[in-house]
C-alpha positions as CSV (number, residue, x, y, z in Angstrom):
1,X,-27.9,-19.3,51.9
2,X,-28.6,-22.0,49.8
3,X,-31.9,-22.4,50.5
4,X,-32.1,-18.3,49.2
5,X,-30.4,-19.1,46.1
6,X,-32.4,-21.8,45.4
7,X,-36.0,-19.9,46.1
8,X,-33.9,-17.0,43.4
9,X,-33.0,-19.7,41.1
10,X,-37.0,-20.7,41.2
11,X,-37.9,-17.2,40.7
12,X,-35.5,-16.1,38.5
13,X,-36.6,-19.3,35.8
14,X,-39.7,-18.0,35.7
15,X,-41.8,-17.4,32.3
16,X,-43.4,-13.9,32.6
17,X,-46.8,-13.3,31.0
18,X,-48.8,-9.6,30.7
19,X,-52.1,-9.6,32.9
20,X,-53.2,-6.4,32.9
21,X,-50.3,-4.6,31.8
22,X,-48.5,-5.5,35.1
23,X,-46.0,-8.2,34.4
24,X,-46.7,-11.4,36.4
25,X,-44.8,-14.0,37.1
26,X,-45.8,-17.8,37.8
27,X,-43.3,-20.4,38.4
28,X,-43.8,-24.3,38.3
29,X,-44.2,-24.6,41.8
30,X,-47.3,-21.9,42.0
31,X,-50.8,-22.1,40.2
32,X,-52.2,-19.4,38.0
33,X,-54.5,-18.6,40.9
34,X,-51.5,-17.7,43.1
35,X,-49.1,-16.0,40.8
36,X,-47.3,-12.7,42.2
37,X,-46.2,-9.9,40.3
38,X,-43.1,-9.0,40.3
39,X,-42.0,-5.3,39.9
40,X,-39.0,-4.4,37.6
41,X,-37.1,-2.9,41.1
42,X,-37.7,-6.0,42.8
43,X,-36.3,-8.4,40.2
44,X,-33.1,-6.6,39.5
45,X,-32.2,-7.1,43.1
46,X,-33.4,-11.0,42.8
47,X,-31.0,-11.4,39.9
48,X,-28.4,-9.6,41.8
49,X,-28.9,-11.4,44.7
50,X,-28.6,-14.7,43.1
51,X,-25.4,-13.4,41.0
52,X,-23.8,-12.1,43.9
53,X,-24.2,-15.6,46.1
54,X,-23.4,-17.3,43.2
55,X,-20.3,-15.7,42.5
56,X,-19.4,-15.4,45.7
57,X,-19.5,-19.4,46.5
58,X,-17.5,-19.6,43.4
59,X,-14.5,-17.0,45.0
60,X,-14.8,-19.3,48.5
61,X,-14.9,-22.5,46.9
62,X,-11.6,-21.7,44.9
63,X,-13.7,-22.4,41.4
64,X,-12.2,-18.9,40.7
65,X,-9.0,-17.7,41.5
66,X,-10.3,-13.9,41.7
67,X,-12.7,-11.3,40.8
68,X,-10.4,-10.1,37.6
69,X,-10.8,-13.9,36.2
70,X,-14.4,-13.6,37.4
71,X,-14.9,-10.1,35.6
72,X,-13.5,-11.3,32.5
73,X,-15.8,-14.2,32.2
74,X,-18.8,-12.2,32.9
75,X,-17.7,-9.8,30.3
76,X,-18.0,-6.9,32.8
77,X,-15.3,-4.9,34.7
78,X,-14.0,-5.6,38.3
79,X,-15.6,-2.6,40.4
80,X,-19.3,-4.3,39.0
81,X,-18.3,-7.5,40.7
82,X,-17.3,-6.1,43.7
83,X,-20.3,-3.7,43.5
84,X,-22.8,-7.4,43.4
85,X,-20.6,-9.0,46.0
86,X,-21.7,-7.1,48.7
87,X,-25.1,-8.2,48.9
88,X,-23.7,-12.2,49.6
89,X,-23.2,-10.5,52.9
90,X,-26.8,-9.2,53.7
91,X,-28.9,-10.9,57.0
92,X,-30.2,-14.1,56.3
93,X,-33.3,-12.7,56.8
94,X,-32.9,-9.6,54.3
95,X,-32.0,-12.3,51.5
96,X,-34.6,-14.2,52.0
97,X,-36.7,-11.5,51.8
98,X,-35.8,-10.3,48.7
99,X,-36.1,-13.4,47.2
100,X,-39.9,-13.9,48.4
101,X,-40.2,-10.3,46.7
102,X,-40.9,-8.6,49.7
103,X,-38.4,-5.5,49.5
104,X,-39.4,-2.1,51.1
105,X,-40.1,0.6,48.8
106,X,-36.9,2.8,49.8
107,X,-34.7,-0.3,48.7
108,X,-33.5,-0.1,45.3
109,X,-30.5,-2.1,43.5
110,X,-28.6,1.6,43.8
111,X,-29.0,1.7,47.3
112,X,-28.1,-1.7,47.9
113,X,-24.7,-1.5,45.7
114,X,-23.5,2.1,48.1
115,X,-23.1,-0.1,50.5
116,X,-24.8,-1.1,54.0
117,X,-23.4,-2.0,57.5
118,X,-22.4,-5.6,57.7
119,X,-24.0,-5.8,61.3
120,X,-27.4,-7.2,60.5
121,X,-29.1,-5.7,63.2
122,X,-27.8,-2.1,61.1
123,X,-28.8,-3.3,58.0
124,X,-32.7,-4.2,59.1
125,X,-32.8,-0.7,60.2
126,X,-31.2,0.9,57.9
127,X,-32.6,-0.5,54.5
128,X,-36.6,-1.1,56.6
129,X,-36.4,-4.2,57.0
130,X,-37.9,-6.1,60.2
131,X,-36.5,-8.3,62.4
């Protein structure tokens, strides 16, 4: 997982220039020649991702006590953290194909915070994503 939230944290520090009309994003580590866009769907699940793992290690780790203290220093209400949380417990796999950008077209961040089956196996088929 940390190698995930560190390929997020890469992609999510990225400066985003208009080519096109289509935003693009290029990072440090990637040349103009290979820059990727980066849809608006696809990045609000990044940032989730990386929020969600985030939080998460912080709730593990003891660095907070709970998801009210947690809540009130993100300024938002409990049922969004729990909401986020969820996705800290997607397939290894799933993660780090979000973070690489590769999300199926039926995946949205509304999807994602319904809920999903915490089997991983489930969760490929059920959100499209292969093995």
């Amino acid at each position: 997982m940390a190698r995930v939230l560190r390929l997020l944290s890469t992609l999510l520090t990225t400066t985003f220039r208009s080519t096109h009309a289509r935003p693009t994003a290029v990072t440090a580590t990637m040349s103009a020649k290979r820059s990727c866009s980066i849809g608006t769907r696809t990045r609000a699940i990044q940032e989730a991702l990386a929020k969600a793992l985030t939080w998460n290690d912080e709730l593990m780790s003891g660095k907070i006590s709970s998801m009210n203290q947690l809540a009130k220093r993100e300024g938002v209400t409990q049922r969004y953290i729990a909401h986020l949380l969820k996705l800290a417990y997607l397939a290894p796999n799933i993660m780090e194909a979000i973070a690489r950008g590769n999300v199926p077209s039926a995946v949205s961040l509304g999807r994602l915070k319904k809920g999903f089956p915490l089997d991983w196996q489930e969760q490929r088929t059920v959100l499209g994503f292969s093995a």
